[in-house]
C-alpha positions as a printed Julia matrix, in Angstrom:
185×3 Matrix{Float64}:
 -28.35  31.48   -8.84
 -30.85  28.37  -10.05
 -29.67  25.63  -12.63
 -31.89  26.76  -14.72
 -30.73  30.58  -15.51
 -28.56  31.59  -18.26
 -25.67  33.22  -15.7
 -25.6   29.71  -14.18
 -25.2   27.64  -17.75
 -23.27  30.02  -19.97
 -21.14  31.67  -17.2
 -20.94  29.83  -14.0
 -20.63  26.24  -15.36
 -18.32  27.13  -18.0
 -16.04  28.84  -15.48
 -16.13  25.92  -13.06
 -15.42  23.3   -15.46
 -12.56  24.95  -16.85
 -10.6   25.88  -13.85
 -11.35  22.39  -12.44
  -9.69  20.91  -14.9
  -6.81  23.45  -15.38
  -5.92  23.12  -11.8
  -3.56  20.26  -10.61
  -5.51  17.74   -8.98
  -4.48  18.49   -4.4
  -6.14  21.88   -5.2
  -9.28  20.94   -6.7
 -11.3   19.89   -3.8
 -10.43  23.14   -2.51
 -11.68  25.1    -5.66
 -14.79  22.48   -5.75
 -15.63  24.2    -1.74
 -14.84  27.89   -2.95
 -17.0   28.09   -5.87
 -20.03  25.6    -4.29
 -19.98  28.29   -0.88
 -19.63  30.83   -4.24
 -22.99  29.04   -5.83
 -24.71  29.09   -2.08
 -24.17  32.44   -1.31
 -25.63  33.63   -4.52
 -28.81  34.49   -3.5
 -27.97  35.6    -0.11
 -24.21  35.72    0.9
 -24.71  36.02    4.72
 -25.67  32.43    3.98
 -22.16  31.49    3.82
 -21.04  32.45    7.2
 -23.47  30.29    8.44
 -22.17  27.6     6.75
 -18.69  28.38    6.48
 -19.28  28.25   10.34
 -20.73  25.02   10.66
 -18.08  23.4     8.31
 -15.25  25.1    10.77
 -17.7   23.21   13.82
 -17.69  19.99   11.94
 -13.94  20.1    11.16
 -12.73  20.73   15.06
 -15.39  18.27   16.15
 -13.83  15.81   13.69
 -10.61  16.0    15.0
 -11.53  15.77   18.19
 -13.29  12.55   17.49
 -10.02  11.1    15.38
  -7.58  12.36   17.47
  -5.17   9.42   18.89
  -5.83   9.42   22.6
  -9.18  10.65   22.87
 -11.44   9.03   25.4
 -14.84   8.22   25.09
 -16.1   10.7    27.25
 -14.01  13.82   25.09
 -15.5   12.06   21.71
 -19.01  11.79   23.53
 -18.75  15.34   24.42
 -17.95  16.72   20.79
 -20.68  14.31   19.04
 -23.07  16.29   21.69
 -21.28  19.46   20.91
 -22.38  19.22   16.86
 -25.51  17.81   17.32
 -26.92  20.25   19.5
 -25.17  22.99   17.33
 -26.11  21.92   13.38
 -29.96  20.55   15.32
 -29.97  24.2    16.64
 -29.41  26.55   13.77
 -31.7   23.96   11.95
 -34.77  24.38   14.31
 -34.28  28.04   14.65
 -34.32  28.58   10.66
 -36.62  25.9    10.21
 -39.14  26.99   13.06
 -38.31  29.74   14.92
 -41.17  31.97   12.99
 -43.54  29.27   13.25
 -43.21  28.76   17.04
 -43.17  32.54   17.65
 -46.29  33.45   15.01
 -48.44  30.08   17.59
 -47.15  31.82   20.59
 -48.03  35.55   19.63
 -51.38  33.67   18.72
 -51.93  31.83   22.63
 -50.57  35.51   23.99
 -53.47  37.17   22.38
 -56.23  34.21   23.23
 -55.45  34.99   26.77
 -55.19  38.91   26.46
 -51.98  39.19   27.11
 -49.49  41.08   24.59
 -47.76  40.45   21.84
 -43.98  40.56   21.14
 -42.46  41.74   17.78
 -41.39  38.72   15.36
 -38.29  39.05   14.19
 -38.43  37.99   10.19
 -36.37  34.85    9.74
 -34.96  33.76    5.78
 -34.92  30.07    5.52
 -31.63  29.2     3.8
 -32.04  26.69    0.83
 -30.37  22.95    1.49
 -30.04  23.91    5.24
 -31.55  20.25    6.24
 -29.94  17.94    3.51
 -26.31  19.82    4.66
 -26.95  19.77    8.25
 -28.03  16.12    8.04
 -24.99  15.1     6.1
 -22.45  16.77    8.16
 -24.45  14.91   11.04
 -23.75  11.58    9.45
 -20.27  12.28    8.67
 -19.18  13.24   12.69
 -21.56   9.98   13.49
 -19.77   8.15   11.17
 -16.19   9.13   12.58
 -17.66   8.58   15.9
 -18.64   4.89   15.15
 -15.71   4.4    13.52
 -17.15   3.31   10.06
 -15.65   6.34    8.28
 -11.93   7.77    8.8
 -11.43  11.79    8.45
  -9.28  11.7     5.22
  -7.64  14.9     4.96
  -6.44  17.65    7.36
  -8.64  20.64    5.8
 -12.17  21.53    5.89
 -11.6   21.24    2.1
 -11.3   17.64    2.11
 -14.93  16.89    2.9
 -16.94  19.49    0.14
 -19.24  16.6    -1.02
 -21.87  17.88    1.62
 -20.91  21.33    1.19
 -21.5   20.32   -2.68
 -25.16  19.36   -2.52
 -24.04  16.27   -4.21
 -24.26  12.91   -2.43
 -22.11   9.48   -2.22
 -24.18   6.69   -1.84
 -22.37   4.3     0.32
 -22.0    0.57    0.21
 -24.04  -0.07    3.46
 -27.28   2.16    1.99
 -30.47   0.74    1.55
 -31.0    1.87   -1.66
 -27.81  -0.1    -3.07
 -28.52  -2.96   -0.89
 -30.31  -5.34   -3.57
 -27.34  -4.33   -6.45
 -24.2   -4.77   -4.27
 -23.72  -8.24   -4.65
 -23.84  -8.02   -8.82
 -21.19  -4.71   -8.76
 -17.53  -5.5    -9.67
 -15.38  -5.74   -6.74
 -13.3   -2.69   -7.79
 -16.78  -0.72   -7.25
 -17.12  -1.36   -3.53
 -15.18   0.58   -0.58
């Protein structure tokens, strides 16, 4: 589903909209995550286990990381733990075919054989939701964000593909000191 199409703007919209707003507020972050994995998986729904996956990855990680009595070391271990995993799925979407297509290529300069490539589908938004599920665990892990609900629901603004510009970004940097106080967090 694109922006642009007619199912998205006279059927999909619509729908959202309206049960947003019908349903009491504590359940609307979760119906914000169900119909945005809904709007992913669209195209291609496998999709969705990969990020439904990586949202469960984030979520543990994130607890480990907030839990009270956590040392540095078990904290250390689980920023590792979601780096590697999120940088991982990224590289191997982003250039598994590439590295295997060069590497059939070198095989064949120096007459050895080839190896079958196995087709890989590049899912849309995988770096701008891998990156900001990065930032979020580095941010818990720094301590310059706290986890603010017990759900995987509670953080869909990632999930969302839409963003939150916060008060220490560049961008913002020249405006902050003209913004109303109630504007800043």
């Amino acid at each position: 589903m694109v922006f642009t199409t007619h199912i998205f703007v006279f059927y999909f919209l619509p729908l959202f909209l309206l049960v947003c707003y019908l349903l009491p507020f504590r359940f609307r972050n979760l119906w914000i995550t169900v119909a945005s994995y809904f709007f992913y998986g669209w195209w291609q729904p496998w999709f969705v286990c990969l990020m439904l996956f990586t949202t469960v990855m984030d979520f543990i990680w994130g607890k480990v990381i907030t839990r009270p009595g956590a040392t540095r070391a078990q904290q250390r271990l689980a920023v590792t733990a979601c780096v590697v995993t999120n940088l991982g799925f990224l590289g191997f979407f982003k250039y598994y075919m590439f590295g295997a297509a060069t590497l059939n290529e070198l095989l064949a300069a120096v007459g050895f054989g080839q190896f079958r490539v196995l087709r890989v589908v590049l899912p849309i938004g995988i770096s701008f939701y891998t990156f900001h599920s990065l930032t979020y665990i580095l941010d818990l892990y720094r301590a310059t964000r706290r986890r603010r609900n017990r759900s995987p629901t509670s953080r869909p603004s990632w999930r969302c593909f839409r963003t939150w510009w916060r008060d220490r970004s560049s961008a913002t940097r020249p405006w902050r000191r003209n913004w109303p106080s109630g504007s800043r967090r």
